[in-house]
N, C-alpha and C positions, 0 to 999 in steps of 0.2 A: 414431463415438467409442466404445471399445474400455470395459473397465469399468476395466480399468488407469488408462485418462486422465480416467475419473470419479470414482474413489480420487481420484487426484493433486490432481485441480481440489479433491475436497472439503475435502480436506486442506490443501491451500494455503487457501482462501476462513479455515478453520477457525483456523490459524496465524494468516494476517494483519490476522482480523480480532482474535486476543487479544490483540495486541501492545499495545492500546492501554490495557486495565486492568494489564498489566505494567510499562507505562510510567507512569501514575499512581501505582503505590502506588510507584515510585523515585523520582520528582519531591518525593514527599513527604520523603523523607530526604537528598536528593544535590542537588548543584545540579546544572542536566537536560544542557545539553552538554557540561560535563564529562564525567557519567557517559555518555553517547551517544559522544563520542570513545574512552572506554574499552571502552564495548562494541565501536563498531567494529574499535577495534587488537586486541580478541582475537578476534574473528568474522574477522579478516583474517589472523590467523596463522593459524588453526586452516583456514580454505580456502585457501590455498595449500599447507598441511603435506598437507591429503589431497591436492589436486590434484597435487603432486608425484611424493603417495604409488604415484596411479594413474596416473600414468605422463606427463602433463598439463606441459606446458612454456610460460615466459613469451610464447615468440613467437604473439605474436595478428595480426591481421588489421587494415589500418588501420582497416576497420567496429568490429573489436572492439575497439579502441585505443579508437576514440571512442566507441563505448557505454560502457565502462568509465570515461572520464571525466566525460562529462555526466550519466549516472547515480549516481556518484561522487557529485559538483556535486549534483545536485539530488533524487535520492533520496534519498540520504543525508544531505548538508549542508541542505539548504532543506526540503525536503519532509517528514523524518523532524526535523530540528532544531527547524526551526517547531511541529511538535505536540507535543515534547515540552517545550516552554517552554509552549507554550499549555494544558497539561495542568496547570498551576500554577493554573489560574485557573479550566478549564472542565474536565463530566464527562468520563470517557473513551469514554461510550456516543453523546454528541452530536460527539465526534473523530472515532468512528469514522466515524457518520452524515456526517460533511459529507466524510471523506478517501473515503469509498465512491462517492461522486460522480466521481471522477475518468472513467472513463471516457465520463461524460457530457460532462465538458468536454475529454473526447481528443474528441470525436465534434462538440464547438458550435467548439472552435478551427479543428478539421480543416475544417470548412465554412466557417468566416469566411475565413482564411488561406490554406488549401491549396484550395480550391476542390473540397472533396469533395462529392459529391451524397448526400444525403439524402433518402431513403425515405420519405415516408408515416410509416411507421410508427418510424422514428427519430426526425422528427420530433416525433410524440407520444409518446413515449416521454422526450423531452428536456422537451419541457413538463411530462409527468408529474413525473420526476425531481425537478426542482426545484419543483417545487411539491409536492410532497413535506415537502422540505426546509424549506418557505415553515410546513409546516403543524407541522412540529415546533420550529420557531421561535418562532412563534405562541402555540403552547401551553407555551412554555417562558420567558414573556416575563414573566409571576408570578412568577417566581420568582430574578429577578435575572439575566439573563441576563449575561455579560460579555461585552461586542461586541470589547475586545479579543482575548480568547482565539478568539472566532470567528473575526474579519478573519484571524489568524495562521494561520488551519486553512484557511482557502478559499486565501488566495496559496499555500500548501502544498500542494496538492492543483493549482491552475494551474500550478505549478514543476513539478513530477512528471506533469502532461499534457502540457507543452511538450518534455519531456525525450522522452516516451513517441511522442510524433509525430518527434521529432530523428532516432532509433533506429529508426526502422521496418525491419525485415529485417537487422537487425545481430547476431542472437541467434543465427545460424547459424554454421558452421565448424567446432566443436569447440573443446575447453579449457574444457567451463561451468564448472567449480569456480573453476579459477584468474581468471576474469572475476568471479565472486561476491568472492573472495579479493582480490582487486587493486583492484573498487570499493571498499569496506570500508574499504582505506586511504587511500581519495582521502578518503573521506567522513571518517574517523577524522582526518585531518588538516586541513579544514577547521573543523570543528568545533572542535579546541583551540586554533586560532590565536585564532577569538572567544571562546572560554572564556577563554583567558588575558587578555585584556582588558575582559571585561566581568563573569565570576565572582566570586565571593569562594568559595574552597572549602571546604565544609564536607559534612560526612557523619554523619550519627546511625545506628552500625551497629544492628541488629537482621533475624532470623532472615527478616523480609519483606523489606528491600532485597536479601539476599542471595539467596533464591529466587528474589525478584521478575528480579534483574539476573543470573543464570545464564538465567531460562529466557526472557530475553529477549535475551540473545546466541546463545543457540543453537537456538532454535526458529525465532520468527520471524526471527531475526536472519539464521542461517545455512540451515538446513533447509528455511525458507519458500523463501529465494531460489532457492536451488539446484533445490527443487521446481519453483516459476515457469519458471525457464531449461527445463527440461528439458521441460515441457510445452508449453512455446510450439516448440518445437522439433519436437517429437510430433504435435501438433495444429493446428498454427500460432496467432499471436496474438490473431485475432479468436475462434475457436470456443475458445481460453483466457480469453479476458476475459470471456467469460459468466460465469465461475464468481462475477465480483465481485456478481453479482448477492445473491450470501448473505452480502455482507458485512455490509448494516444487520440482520438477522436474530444473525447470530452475534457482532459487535462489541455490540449494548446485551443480548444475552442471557447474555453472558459478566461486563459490568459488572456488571448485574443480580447472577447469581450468587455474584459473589466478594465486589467492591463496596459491594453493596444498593443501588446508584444506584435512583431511585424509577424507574418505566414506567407514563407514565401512560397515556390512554385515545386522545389524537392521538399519542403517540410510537407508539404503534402502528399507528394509521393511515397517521401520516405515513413510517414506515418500510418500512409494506408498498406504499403508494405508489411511494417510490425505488425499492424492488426490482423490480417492475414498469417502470418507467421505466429501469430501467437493463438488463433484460431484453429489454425492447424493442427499445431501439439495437444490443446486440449482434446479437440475432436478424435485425435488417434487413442488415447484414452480409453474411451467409453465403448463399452464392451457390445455387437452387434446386438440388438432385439432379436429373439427368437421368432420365428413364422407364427409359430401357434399365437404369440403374444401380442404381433401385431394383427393378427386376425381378431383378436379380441379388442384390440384398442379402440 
């Protein structure tokens, strides 16, 4: 892994993991799929206006047809929809914590379902993980927890594993923008069809919704993705999904900072946990380097 594709990863991990004190302080003033349909319809014009720019045409791939919808679906619509409802209720720092799991449950679906073998040390890695999770629950149980807002963030995070095992090897062919561009509107239109039936729309402008929802249409919104695609691409998916590892690290250290979300003494433990357990399973992944190879490296 080149220092190019360690930039990248860090920088995505950095992105996706802010998305979610962005996303709280808009929940505060917007009602949340509305404004998530809005963001997605201009995060979807604005990646197809570059993809076009750069030369990038609608004809995709039936892989990337269907990555583009189920990701769409459930990235967008369920995955991203679900926490920012659930963001009404619960911190953005325990969102992150629980959406940072996902590739723990790409890794426990992949072995129920697909009959993936598991390593040793996936294994504990998986147990770590959510017991991790167990310990920041625990310590967060004083203080009101609301099990809604959590239930809404774990199915969130199952929606966007299911999708993520759907896609495997779909992220190849070329066109990334216009794929970033073209989910966006799947998702963008998902999303308004329940707004319009379940919102009441109201907005309290002020200088924070307006920052908050620029820099979360185009950071994480567009930038993340596009990052993501282009390193899975580079590197392949697994040696990319390690970087999720700094997501409970950079998601409550971001809250923290902006927020003041309190960090108590198990949110720390319990998040250094996860990142260890989710480092773990990536790492079991990746296939030994040959001798000859490393003698050449």
């Amino acid at each position: 892994m080149n220092i190019r594709a360690i930039l990248m990863g860090l920088a995505f991990a950095f992105m996706w993991s802010s998305a979610f004190t962005s996303a709280r302080v808009i929940v505060m003033y917007a009602p949340p799929m509305a404004s998530l349909a809005l963001r997605f319809f201009i995060s979807g014009l604005l990646g197809v206006a570059i993809a076009l720019a750069l030369g990038q045409t609608f004809r995709l791939t039936r892989a990337q047809w269907r990555a583009t919808i189920i990701f769409g679906v459930c990235q967008n619509g369920l995955y991203l929809g679900l926490n920012f409802v659930a963001m009404q209720w619960i911190e953005a720092g325990l969102a992150s914590i629980i959406a940072s799991t996902m590739p723990l449950m790409v890794a426990l679906l992949g072995w129920l379902f697909l009959r993936d073998k598991l390593r040793p040390m996936a294994l504990a890695g998986l147990l770590l993980g959510f017991a991790g999770v167990a310990i920041i629950m625990e310590g967060r149980l004083d203080g009101g927890l609301d099990w809604t807002g959590v239930a809404m963030c774990i199915v969130a995070s199952v929606a966007l594993a299911v999708a993520t095992l759907s896609v495997r090897g779909a992220s190849s062919g070329g066109n990334v923008m216009m794929i970033v561009g073209l989910q966006m509107f799947v998702g963008a239109a998902c999303l308004a069809v329940v707004s319009a039936f379940t919102e009441t729309l109201y907005v309290t402008w002020n200088w924070q919704l307006v920052v908050a929802f620029a820099y979360t249409t185009l950071v994480p919104g567009l930038l993340a993705t596009w990052v993501w695609f282009v390193l899975v691409n580079q590197i392949g998916a697994v040696k990319a999904a390690t970087f999720h590892f700094l997501n409970p690290f950079f998601g409550v250290a971001v809250a923290a900072a902006l927020l003041h979300e309190k960090l108590g003494g198990w949110d720390v433990i319990g998040v250094a946990i996860v990142a260890v357990g989710i480092l773990a399973v990536q790492l079991s992944k990746q296939k030994p380097i040959p001798l000859d190879d490393q003698s050449r490296a």
